[in-house]
N, C-alpha and C positions, 0 to 999 in steps of 0.2 A: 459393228458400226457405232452405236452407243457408248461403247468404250471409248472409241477414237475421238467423239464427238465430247464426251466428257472430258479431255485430257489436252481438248486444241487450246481453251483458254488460258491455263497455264503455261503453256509454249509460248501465247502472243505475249503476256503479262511478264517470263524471261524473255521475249527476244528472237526466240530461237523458232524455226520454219520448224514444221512434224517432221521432215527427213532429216536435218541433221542432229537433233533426238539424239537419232537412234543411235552414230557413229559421235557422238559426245565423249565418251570413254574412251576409246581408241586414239581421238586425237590429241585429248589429255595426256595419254602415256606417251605418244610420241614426242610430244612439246617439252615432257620433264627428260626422254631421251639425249633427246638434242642439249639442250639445256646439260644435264651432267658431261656431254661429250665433250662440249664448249668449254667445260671446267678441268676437263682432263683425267672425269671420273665417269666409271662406269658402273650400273647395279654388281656386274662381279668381283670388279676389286672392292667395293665397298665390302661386300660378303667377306672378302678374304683379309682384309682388313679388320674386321670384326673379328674374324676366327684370329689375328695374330696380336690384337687388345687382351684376346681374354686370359692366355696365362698372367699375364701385367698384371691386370684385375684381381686374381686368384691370390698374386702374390702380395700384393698391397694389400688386401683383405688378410691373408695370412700375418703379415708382419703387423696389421694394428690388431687381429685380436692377439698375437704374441706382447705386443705393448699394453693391453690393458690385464692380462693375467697379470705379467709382470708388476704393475700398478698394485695387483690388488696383490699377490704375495708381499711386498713391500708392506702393506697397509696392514696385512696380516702380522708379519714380523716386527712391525713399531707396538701394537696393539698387545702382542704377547711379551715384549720388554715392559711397555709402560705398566703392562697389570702386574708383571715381575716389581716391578721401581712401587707402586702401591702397597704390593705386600711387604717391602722393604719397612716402607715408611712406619706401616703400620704395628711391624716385628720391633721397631725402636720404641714405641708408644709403649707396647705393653713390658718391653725392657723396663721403662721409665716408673711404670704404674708398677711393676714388683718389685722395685728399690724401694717403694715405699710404703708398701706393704706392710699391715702390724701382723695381721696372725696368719698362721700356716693355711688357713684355708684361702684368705685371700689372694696368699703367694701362689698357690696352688694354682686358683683360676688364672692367674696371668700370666704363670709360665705355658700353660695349656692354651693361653689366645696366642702366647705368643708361639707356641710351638705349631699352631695349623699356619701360621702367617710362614714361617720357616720352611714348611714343607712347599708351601705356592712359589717361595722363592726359590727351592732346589729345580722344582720342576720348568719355572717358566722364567727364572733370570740364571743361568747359570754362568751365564758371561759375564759376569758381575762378581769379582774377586772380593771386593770392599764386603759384597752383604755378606758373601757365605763366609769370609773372614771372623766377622761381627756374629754370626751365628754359631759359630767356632767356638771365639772367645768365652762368650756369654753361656752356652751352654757347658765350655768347662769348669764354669764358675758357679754353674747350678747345679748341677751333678752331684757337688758337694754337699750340700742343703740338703741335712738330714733330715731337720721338719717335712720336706716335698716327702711325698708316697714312693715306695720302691717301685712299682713298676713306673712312674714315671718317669724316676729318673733313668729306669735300663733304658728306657727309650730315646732319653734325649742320648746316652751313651751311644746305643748305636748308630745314632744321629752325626754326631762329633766328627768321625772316620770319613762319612761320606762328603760333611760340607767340607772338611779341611783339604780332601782329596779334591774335590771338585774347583775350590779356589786355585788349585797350583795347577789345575788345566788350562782355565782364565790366565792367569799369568805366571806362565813357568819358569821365568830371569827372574821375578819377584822375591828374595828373600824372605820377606817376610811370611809367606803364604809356605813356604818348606819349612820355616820356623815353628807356628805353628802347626802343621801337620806333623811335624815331630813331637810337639806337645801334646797332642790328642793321641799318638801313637804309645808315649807315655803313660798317660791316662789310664789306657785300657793294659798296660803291663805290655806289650810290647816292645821289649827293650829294643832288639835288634834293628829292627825296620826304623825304630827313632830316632837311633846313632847314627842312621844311613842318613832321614833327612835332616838330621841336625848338620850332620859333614853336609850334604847340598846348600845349605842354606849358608854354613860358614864360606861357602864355596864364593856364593855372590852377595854376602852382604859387603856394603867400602871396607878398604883397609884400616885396619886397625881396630874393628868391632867386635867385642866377643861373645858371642850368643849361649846363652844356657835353657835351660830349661824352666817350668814353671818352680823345679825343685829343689834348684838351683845347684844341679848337678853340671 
């Protein structure tokens, strides 16, 4: 009794007698019954309706995280060119700075910055015919350079083979990229494999060009 009697004020305060309280709920759910039926919808198409959203859902979630991987490989592969296109920049630098070079030590340090700059570009630009072309060139030209230390130069040597090979992967119609691979094939005493990409290279450079070698064979 106590209880009922603490519980009447807030019934008069909503409105509402003590006995229809109690069937409050009941008539609520009927009212939103009617109410969806008048709409054409029921709680169980809603249900099955929901169950035939959700592959939709799954797959539109699937195709945008497919679009953001996508996104960031792209972002990855601009990122690994452009440090490629940097160590470029920077292999011309110390080109520069060992042309003018006065004594054998200093040539030494610059062919050495410029040779880790070389190897960032075999590794991370290789689609880049021009750099490993330039890396080619430049290293058959220092290879010569008695003053440089002998093991460095075996090293740019075996350097030579891989950028010239790599440039004529970049662009294999290129003449001039079989040109020099013929040159570097030369280099290292190679006769045969040179004659091969010298004929490739006479193959496609214009009419009327005649291509030799550094030796001028």
């Amino acid at each position: 009794m106590p209880h009922r009697q603490a519980g009447q004020p807030a019934l008069r305060l909503a409105g509402l007698p003590a006995y229809e309280a109690k069937t409050l709920p009941g008539r609520i759910g009927a009212m939103s019954s009617r109410r969806y039926r008048r709409r054409g919808h029921s709680p169980l198409s809603l249900t099955r309706d929901g169950a035939e959203r959700g592959p939709r859902h799954l797959m539109v979630r699937l195709c945008a995280t497919a679009a953001i991987l996508l996104i960031a490989l792209l972002f990855v592969a601009e990122s690994v060119e452009f440090y490629g296109e940097l160590a470029f920049a920077r292999f011309l630098y110390f080109c520069r700075l060992g042309d003018k070079c006065e004594t054998p030590l200093e040539l030494t340090g610059a062919v050495q910055d410029a040779s880790d700059e070389a190897s960032l570009i075999i590794a991370y630009d290789r689609g880049s015919p021009d750099a490993l072309r330039e890396v080619t060139k430049t290293y058959l030209r220092w290879v010569t350079k008695e003053e440089l230390d002998p093991a460095l130069r075996l090293g740019l040597a075996d350097t030579i083979p891989q950028a010239a090979a790599l440039a004529v992967c970049a662009a294999p119609s290129d003449y001039e990229m079989w040109l020099w691979l013929a040159r570097s094939q030369s280099a290292l005493g190679l006769r045969n494999q040179s004659d091969l990409c010298l004929k490739r290279a006479q193959e496609l450079a214009p009419p009327g060009m005649k291509l030799k070698l550094l030796d001028g064979t």
